[in-house]
Structures are given as structure tokens and as C-alpha cells.
C-alpha positions in Angstrom: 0.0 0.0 0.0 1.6 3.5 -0.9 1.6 5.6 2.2 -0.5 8.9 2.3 1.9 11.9 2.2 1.1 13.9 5.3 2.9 17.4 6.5 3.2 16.6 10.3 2.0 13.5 12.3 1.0 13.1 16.1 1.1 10.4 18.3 -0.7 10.7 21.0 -3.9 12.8 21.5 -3.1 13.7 24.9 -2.8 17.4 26.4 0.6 17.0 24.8 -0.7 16.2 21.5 -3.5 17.7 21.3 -2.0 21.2 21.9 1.1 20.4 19.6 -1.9 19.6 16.9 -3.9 22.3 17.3 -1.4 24.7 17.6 0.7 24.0 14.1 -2.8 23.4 13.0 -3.0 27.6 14.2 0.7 28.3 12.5 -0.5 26.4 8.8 0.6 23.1 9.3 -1.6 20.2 7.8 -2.1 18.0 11.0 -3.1 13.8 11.1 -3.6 13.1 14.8 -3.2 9.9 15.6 -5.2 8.1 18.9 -5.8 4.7 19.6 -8.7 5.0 22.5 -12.0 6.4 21.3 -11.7 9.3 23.6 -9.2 12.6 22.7 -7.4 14.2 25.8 -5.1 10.9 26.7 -4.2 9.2 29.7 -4.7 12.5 31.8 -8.6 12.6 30.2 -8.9 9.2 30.4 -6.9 7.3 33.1 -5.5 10.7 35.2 -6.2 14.3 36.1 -9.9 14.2 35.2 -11.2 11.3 36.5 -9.3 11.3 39.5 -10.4 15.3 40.0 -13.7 14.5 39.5 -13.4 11.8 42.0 -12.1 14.1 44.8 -14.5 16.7 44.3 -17.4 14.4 45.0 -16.1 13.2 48.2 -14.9 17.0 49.3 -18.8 17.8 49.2 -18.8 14.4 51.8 -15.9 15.7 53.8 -17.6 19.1 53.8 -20.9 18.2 54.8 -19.9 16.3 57.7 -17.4 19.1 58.9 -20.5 21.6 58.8 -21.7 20.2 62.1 -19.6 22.4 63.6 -20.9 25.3 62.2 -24.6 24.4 63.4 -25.5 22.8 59.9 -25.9 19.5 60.2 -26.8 16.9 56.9 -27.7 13.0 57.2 -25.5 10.3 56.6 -24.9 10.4 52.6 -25.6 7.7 50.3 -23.8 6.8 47.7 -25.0 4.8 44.7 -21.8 4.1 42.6 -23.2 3.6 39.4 -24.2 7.3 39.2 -21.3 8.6 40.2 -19.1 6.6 37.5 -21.7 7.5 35.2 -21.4 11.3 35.9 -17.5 10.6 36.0 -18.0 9.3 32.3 -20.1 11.7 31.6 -16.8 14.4 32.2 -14.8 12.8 30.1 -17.3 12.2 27.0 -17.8 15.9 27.4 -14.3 16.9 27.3 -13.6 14.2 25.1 -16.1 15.7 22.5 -15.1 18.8 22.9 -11.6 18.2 21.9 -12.7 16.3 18.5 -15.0 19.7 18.1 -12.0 22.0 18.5 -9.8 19.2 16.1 -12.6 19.8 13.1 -12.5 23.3 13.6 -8.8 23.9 13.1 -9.2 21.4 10.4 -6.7 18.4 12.4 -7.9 15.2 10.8 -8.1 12.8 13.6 -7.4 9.2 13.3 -8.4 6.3 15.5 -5.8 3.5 15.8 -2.3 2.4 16.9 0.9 4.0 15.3 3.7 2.0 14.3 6.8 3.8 13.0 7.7 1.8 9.8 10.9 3.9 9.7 12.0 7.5 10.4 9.2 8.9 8.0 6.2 6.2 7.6 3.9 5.6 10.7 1.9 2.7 10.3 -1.5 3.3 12.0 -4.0 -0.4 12.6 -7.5 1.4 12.2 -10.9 -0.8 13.1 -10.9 -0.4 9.1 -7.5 -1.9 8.3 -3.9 -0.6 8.3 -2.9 3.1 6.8 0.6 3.9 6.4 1.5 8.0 6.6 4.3 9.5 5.0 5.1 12.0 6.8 7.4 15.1 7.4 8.0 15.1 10.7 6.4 13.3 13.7 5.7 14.3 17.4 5.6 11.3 20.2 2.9 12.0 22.8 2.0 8.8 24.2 2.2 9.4 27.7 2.9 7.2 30.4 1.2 4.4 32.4 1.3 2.9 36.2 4.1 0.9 37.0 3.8 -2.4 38.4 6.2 -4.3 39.7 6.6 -8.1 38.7 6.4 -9.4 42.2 3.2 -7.5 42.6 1.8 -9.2 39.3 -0.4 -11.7 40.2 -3.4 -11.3 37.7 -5.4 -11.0 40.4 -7.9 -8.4 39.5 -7.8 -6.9 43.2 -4.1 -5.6 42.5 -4.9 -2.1 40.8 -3.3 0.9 40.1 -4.7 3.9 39.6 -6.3 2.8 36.3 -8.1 0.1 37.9 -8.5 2.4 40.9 -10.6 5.2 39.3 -13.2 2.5 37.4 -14.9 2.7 40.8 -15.9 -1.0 40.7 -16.2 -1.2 44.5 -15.8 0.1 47.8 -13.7 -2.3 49.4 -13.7 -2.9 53.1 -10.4 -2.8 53.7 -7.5 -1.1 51.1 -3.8 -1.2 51.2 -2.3 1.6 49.2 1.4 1.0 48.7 3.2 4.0 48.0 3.1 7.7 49.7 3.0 9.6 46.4 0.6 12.1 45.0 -1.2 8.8 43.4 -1.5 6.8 46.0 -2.6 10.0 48.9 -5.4 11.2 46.2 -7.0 8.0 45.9 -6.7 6.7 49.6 -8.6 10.5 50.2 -11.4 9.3 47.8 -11.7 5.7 49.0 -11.6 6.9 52.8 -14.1 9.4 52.5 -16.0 6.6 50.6 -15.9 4.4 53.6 -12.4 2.0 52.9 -10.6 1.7 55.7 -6.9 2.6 54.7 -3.7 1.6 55.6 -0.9 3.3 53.2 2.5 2.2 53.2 5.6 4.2 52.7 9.4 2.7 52.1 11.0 6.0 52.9 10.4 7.9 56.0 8.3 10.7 54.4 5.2 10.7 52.4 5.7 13.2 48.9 9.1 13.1 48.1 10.4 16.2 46.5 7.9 18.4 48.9 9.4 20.4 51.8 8.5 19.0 54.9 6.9 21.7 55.9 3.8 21.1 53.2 3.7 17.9 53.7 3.7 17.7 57.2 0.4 19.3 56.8 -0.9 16.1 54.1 0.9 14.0 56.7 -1.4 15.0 59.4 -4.7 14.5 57.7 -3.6 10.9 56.0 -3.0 9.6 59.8 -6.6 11.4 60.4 -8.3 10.0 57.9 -6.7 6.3 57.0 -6.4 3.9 59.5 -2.5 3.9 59.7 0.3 5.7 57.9 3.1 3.2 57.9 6.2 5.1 57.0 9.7 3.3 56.4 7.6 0.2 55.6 8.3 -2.2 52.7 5.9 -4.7 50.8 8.0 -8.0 50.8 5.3 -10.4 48.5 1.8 -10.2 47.9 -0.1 -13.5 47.5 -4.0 -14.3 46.8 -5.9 -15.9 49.8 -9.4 -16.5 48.4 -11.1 -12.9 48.1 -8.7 -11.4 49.6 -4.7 -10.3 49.1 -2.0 -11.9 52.0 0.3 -8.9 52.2 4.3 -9.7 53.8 5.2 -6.1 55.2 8.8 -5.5 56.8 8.2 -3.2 59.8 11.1 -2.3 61.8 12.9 -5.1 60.3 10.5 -7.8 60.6 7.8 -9.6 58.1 4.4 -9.1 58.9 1.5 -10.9 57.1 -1.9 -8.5 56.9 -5.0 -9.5 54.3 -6.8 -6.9 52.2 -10.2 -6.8 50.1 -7.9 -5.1 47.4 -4.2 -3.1 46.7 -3.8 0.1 45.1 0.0 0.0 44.1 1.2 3.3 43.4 4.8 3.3 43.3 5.5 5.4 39.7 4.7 5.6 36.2 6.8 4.3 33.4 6.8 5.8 29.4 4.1 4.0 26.7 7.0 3.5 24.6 7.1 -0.1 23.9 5.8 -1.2 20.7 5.8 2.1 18.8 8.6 0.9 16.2 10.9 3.1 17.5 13.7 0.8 16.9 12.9 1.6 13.1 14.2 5.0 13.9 16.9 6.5 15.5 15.3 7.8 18.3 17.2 6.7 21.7 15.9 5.8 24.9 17.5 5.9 28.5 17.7 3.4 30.8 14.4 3.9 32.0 12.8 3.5 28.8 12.1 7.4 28.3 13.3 9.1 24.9 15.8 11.1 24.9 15.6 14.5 23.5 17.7 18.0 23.4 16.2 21.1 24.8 14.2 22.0 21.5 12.0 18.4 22.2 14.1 16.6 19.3 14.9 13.3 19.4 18.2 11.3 18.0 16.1 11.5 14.7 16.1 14.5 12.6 12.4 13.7 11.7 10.5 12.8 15.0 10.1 15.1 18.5 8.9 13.8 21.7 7.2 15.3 24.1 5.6 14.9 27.8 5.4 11.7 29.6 7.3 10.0 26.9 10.9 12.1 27.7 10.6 12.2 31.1 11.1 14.5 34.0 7.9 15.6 35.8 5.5 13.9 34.2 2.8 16.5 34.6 -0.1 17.9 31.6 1.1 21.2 31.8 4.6 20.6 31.1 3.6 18.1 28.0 1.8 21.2 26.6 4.3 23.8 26.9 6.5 21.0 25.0 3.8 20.8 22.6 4.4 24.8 21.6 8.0 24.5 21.8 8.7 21.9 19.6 6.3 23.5 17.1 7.8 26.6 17.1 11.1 24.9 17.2 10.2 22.9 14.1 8.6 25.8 12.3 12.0 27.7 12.8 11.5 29.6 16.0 14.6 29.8 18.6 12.4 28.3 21.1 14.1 26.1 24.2 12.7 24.2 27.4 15.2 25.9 29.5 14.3 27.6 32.3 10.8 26.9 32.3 8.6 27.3 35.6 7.4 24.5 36.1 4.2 24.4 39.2 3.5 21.4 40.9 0.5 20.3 42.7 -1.1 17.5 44.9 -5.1 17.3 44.9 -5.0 16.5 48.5 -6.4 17.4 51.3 -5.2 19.9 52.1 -3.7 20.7 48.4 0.1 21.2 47.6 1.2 23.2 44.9 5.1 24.8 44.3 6.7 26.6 42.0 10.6 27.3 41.3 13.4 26.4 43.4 12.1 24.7 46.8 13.7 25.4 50.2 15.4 21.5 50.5 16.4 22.1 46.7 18.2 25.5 47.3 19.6 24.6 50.6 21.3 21.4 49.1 23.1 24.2 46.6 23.8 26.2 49.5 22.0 29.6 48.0 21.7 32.0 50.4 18.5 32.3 50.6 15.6 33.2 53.1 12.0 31.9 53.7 9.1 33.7 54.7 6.8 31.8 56.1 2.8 33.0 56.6 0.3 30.9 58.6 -3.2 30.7 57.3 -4.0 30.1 61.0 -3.6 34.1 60.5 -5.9 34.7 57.1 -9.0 35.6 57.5 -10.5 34.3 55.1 -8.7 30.6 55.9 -10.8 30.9 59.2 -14.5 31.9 57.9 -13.6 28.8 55.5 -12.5 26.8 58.5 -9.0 26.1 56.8 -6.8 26.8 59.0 -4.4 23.8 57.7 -1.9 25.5 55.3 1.0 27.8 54.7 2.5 29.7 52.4 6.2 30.0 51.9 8.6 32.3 49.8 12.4 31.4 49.3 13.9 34.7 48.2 17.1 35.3 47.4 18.6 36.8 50.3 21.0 39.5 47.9 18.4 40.6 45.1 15.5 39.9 47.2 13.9 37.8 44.2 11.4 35.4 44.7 13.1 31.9 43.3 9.9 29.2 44.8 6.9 29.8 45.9 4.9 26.7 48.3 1.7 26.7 49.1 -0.1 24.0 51.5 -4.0 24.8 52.0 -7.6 24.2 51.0 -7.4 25.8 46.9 -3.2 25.5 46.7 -3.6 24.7 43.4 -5.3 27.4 42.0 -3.1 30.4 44.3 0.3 28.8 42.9 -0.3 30.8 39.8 0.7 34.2 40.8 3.9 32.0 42.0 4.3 31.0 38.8 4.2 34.9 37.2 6.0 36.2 39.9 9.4 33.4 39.3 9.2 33.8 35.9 9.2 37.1 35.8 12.0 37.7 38.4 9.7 39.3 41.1 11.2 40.7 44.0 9.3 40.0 47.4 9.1 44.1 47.1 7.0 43.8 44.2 4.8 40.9 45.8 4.3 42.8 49.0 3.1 46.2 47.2 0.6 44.5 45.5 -2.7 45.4 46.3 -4.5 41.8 47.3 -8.4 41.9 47.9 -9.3 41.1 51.2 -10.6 38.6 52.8 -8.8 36.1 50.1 -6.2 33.4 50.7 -4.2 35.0 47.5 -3.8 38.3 50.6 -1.7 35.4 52.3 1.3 35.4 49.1 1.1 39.5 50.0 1.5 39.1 53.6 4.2 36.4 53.3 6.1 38.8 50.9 5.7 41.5 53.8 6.7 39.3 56.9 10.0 39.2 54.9 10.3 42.8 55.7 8.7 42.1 58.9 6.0 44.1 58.3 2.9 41.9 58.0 -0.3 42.6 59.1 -1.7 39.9 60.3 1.0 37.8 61.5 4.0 38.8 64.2 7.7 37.2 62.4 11.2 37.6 62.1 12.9 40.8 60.5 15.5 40.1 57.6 18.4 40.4 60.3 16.7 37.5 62.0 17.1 34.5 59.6 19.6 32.4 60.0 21.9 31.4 56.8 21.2 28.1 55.5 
């Protein structure tokens, strides 16, 4: 079959893909996107982000209700039927699944259902329901994203074993859940399954949950996991898992010693590893690591003159955001723009409760350089609009340089992190000084007032909160 010429192909329809589509569609560029799953928007729409969002919004309207008590309103014991709620989890995802193919038509990206198969550094075979199409193309963009990883020993094709895929199908609310590993992963969907009713013990091998997060943020996640599950096991290892009739026979090594425990099901949650297998990429000269991720230079181009990668698939944080500010750089990069993934702010965040979100250089990160630096610290214990919200659990930290007074990371632990890390973001990138920050004019009562008020306890001149002058801190 003579391939179809086609200008440039994508693989991968995820945020990724879909924004390095649609935005060469935007720049001229005829555009075949290439999908295998029925749905656009990837293994965030599908398997990720949304689902697991959606998720932890319904049960925050069950956490909130039943905290309302307090505050002299007081609901009945919810019900839940699960078959809605998956169906009005579907329901997201058909809608933002649809919306995607309506944006695709519009910018005139011809979409193609299938798996891609690179026959060489310019022909992508693609296995449609209606038979196999070969592409000819100019140059390609990998955006296949990543998946759970699970480790062999944990393998025991025993549907109770999931991972988040399994996970966020919502099958079941079992009685008792061991999640093993203290990631974001494995934190947002204990919160769902706890609020749901699970009993949860989580399982840690080092001896803090959310590695890469200052202690001081997570301290704060920390505290509500050991609230909310029924134990936070840190320093603990899974030895085997084994299946004992409907249930999982766990082997745990706590404080040195094996210890068996049975579980209705397991959430394993220990990382993610690239979809990179059985793309043909040994057909091209892309290279992969050791870890199985492709290797590319800072303009998103692999080993192969013809083929960029993006997202999940090269690496690093594997976050949607990043994938899509990827997308736009190798575009412009391949459309002849001087246009680099260096130096990119890059914000973080953990749908937990509370939430965790960061920005820039983190205070373990610049203390390990030895910057001199300081950190301003501001308790929402002191915002008033934290306490009319009854959100008193969170924090919101500068690092500034201690020399040019620039804001180089920005951390934020509280109810909404998420959302407030955004005026981090603008205030790294555009080298903000905590002087700029602190003669901002915040709206009060917000919790964005407490990024303002941190910005002035630097100076020691916060409203609201009593702290340390300048000449106070103490060099790292």
C-alpha cells in the first residue's frame, strides 16, 4: 500500500498532543492526529487528572458536609450509589472528550483512531478498526504518555491488584484497602476511597510521604492521611503479595520484621513508566534511557532529525502542563523559531487534602546548593479568610534570594493550593522581587492576601502575622 503523504503527524492525542496539533494546526501546518482510544485528551482525560479530579470533588462535598456540624448545619448520613457517580465521571470525560474532536474539526486536524507504528524515520503505520494506513510523513511528534508501573512481584493477575487505572473504574468500595506508595497517586486516591468508607492503611518505604515536597507542606498532608486512614506506615516495605481466596495476603517489613496483613484489594502506586514499547521506534533512530524514556535536546528533538517527543514519553515531571508547553515548543522549534525548554517554571500540585502546589526552586532544593537564601513563612492560621472557610491547615512560603531579594519558589499548602500557585508561577518567571509581591494590592478577605502578607513578613511588616525581621534569619 503506498503511504498517504502527510505534512506533520501526532502520536498521541493527549494534552501533549492535542495542543502540539492544534497549535501548528494555528501556524499552517496540515495536522493527522493519531489516537488509539475512542476518547481525545489521553491518559490524563482518560486514566489521570480528570477522573481522579472528579473523583475528589465528589467526596470533598462528603468531607464538607460532615465538617458543617460544627458550624450548626448538620446533613444526614450520605448515600452513595456508585453507578451514578461513575456514570457522571463518564459523563466528564465524554464531554471533554467531544469537545476536543470539536476543536480538532474546527482547526481542520484530521483525527485518526488507531495504533501508530513507525515503519521507519518517516512512515507511521497506523491499525484502524478499518485496516492498516501507512502516513508519509514530514516530521512526527511522540505524545503517548505514560502508564502505572507495576512491579513483577506484585503481578499476580489477580484483579484486586490495581493501580490507579483500575482504581478510578470505581468497581467497588472495598472494606479494607492497602495503598502501597506515599505519592501524590497513592494520597489522592486513599482520600477518595476513605471518604467513601475504605478503611486505609498506606504504606511508605521511605520515611516521608511526597518526596520532592518540603517538609513543611507535607507535614500538613501527613497529618490528615494519619486522620483520615487507619494507619500511615512510614519506612515500611511490601515483601510479596499473595491471593488468599477474596482477599490479598500482604508480607510487610516493619522495623525489620515480616508481617502478614490481608486486604479486600491493593492500590499500588509506586510510579509511572513511558508508553513507549511497541511504537517501532527501533525503526528510527530515536534513543531511549535506561528507564525506557526518549531522549531528546532542549528544543524536544529526538536522536532523529524527523521525530520530537514530548511529555510523559521524555521524562522529567511527568505533569499535563509541562507536555503542553513541549507541545508549543517543539512546534515553534520545528517551524524555525529559537524556542528552548530551559528555564521553564514549572508548578507542581497534589489534589490533596489539604492541596500542595510549588513553584521554582524549593527550600530543600536550594539549601542542598547552599544559596543563600531566606524563607518567609505565613500561617493561614492568621488569614482571615482561611478561618470563615474553616481552613486553617496551610501555609504559604517564599524562598527569596537573600542579595536581590527575588522570589526563586513559591509553596503553598492549603484548601485551593492549586489554583493560588499561579501568581507563583508569574512572579518566578518574571523575576519578582518579594518588594513587588508585598506592594501589590490583594483583595481582602482572600487566601491570594496570604502570598502579599508572606512577601511583607519578609520585611517584617505583616499585618496579620508577628515574624522575624531580615536580620533574624539564620543562613542556610
Amino acid at each position: 500500500m503506498e503511504p498517504r503523504p502527510v505534512d506533520l503527524v501526532v502520536v498521541g492525542a493527549g494534552p501533549g498532543g492535542t495542543a502540539a496539533a492544534f497549535y501548528a494546526a494555528d501556524l499552517g501546518r496540515k495536522v493527522v492526529l493519531v489516537e488509539h482510544d475512542p476518547r481525545l485528551g489521553g491518559v490524563c482525560l482518560t486514566k489521570g487528572c480528570i477522573p481522579s479530579k472528579a473523583l475528589l470533588h465528589a467526596t470533598e462535598v462528603m468531607r464538607e458536609a460532615h465538617h458543617s456540624g460544627s458550624r450548626g448545619i448538620a446533613f444526614g448520613k450520605p448515600s452513595v450509589n456508585l453507578a451514578k457517580l461513575r456514570a457522571w465521571k463518564e459523563g466528564i470525560l465524554d464531554r471533554l472528550s467531544d469537545g476536543s474532536r470539536a476543536v480538532a474539526k474546527s482547526r481542520g486536524v484530521e483525527v485518526l483512531q488507531g495504533r501508530g507504528y513507525f515503519e521507519d524515520s518517516q512512515t507511521l503505520r497506523v491499525e484502524t478498526a478499518q485496516g492498516q494506513q501507512f502516513l508519509r510523513f514530514t516530521t512526527a511528534v511522540i505524545a503517548v504518555g505514560s502508564k502505572p508501573a507495576l512491579p513483577k512481584a506484585f503481578d499476580l493477575g489477580n484483579p484486586r491488584i490495581m493501580t490507579s487505572t483500575e482504581a478510578l473504574e470505581l468497581e467497588d468500595v472495598p472494606k479494607d484497602l492497602l495503598v502501597v506508595g506515599g505519592g501524590y497517586i497513592g494520597l489522592e486516591l486513599g482520600t477518595v476511597y476513605a471518604t467513601l468508607g475504605s478503611r486505609i492503611v498506606l504504606v511508605e518505604a521511605m520515611d516521608n510521604i511526597l518526596q520532592g515536597v518540603d517538609g513543611d507542606l507535607s507535614r500538613h498532608v501527613l497529618r490528615y492521611a494519619e486522620q483520615a486512614f487507619k494507619a500511615v506506615r512510614l519506612s515500611t516495605t511490601v515483601l510479596k503479595m499473595a491471593t488468599s481466596g477474596k482477599q490479598i495476603k500482604v508480607t510487610l517489613e516493619i522495623e525489620g520484621k515480616p508481617q502478614d496483613e490481608l486486604y479486600d484489594r491493593v492500590l499500588v502506586s509506586v510510579g509511572r513508566v513511558p508508553n513507549c514499547d511497541d511504537l517501532g521506534l527501533e525503526h528510527t533512530q530515536v534513543q531511549r534511557d535506561e528507564k525506557g524514556f526518549i531522549v531528546v535536546d532542549a528544543q524536544r528533538l529526538t536522536a532523529d532529525p524527523n521525530i520530537y517527543a514530548i511529555g510523559d514519553a521524555v521524562g522529567g515531571v511527568l505533569l499535563a502542563h509541562k507536555a503542553s508547553k513541549e507541545a508549543r515548543i517543539a512546534v515553534e522549534a520545528m517551524t524555525g523559531e529559537h524556542s528552548t525548554f530551559e528555564r521553564i517554571v514549572i508548578p507542581a500540585v497534589v489534589f490533596t487534602d489539604p492541596e500542595v502546589a510549588w513553584c521554582g526552586l524549593t527550600e530543600t532544593e536550594a539549601r542542598a546548593q547552599d544559596r543563600p537564601i531566606e524563607v518567609a513563612r505565613f500561617p493561614w492560621s492568621a488569614s482571615g479568610r482561611a478561618v470563615t472557610l474553616d481552613r486553617t491547615d496551610g501555609m504559604t512560603k517564599l524562598v527569596i534570594d537573600r542579595e536581590t531579594e527575588r522570589i526563586l519558589g513559591v509553596g503553598i499548602v492549603g484548601a485551593g493550593a492549586g489554583d493560588l500557585i499561579s501568581e507563583g508561577v508569574v512572579a518566578v518567571e518574571m523575576g519578582a522581587t518579594a518588594r513587588d509581591l508585598a506592594e501589590s494590592v490583594h483583595p481582602h478577605p482572600t487566601l491570594s492576601e496570604t502570598l502579599m502578607e508572606a512577601a511583607e513578613l519578609f520585611y517584617g511588616t505583616a499585618t496579620h502575622a508577628l515574624g522575624r525581621t531580615r536580620r533574624e534569619t539564620v543562613a542556610p
